[in-house]
N, C-alpha and C positions, 0 to 999 in steps of 0.2 A: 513149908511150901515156898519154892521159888518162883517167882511172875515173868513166862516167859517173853507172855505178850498179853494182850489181854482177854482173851481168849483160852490160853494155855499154859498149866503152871506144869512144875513138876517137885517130886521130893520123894524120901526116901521109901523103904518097904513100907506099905502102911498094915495094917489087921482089920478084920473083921471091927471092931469095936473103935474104930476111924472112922468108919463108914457114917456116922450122924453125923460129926462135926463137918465130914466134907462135904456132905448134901446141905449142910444149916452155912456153909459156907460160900454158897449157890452153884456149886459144879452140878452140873448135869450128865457127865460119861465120864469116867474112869479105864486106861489104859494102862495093862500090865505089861513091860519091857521086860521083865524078870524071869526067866526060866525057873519051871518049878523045878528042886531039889536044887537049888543053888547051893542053899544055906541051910542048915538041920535044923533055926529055928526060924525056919520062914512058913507063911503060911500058904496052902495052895491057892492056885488062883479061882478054883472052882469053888474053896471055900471063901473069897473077897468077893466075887460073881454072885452069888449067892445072898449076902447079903445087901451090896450094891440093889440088884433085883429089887430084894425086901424093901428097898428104900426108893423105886422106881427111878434107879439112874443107871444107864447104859454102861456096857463095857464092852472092851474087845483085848483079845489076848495078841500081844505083837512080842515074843521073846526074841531078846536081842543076847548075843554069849558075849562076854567080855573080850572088848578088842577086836570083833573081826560083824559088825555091820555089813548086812549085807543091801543090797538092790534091791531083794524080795522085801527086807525090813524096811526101808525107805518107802519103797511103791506101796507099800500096806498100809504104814500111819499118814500118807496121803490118804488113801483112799476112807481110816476111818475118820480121820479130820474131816473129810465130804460128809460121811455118812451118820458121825454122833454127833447129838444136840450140845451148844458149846455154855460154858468155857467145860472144857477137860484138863484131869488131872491124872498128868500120867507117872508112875512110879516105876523104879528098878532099886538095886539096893542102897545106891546114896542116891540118884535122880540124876548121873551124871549120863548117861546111858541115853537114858527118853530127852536129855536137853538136846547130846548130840543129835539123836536119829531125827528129834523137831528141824534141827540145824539143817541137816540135810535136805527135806524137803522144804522149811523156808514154811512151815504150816503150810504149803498150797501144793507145789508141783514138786515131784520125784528128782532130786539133783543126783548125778550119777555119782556112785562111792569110786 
């Protein structure tokens, strides 16, 4: 995991069976940047969601596609930075994805792409 702030890390795909260390880690929400079916051996997010639940830590799904970041993806991880309890750990396939899209809204307000 990367420390983006202290608040907000990010790092690579994680699985199901990440899910304990990252809650004994004190993250409280969890943000998927990863479109499902990127990778044939990635896990869905519905199956990361799922377990996250099981361990009472939030998530919200924000897929971002390789290289082309949108406005709607900015104004969204604003909006769940507002809305999930912190610090959050957001993942895509290496974390390089969720650092930028953090980048762009600055964790607070929507920077235009």
């Amino acid at each position: 995991m990367t420390h983006i702030s202290p608040t907000f890390s990010v790092s690579p795909q994680i699985t199901a069976a990440d899910i304990a260390a990252i809650k004994a880690a004190g993250y409280r929400a969890i943000i998927c940047n990863r479109p499902d079916n990127e990778g044939a051996d990635q896990p869905a997010f519905a199956e990361i969601a799922a377990a996250a639940r099981a361990a009472d830590l939030k998530t919200a799904y924000i897929p971002v596609i390789p290289g082309a970041v949108t406005q709607d993806n900015v104004t969204a991880l604003a909006a769940a930075l507002k809305d999930l309890p912190q610090p959050v750990l957001a993942y895509c396939r290496s974390g390089a994805r969720a650092a930028s899209l953090w980048s762009l809204c600055d964790g607070k307000q929507p920077t235009a792409v």
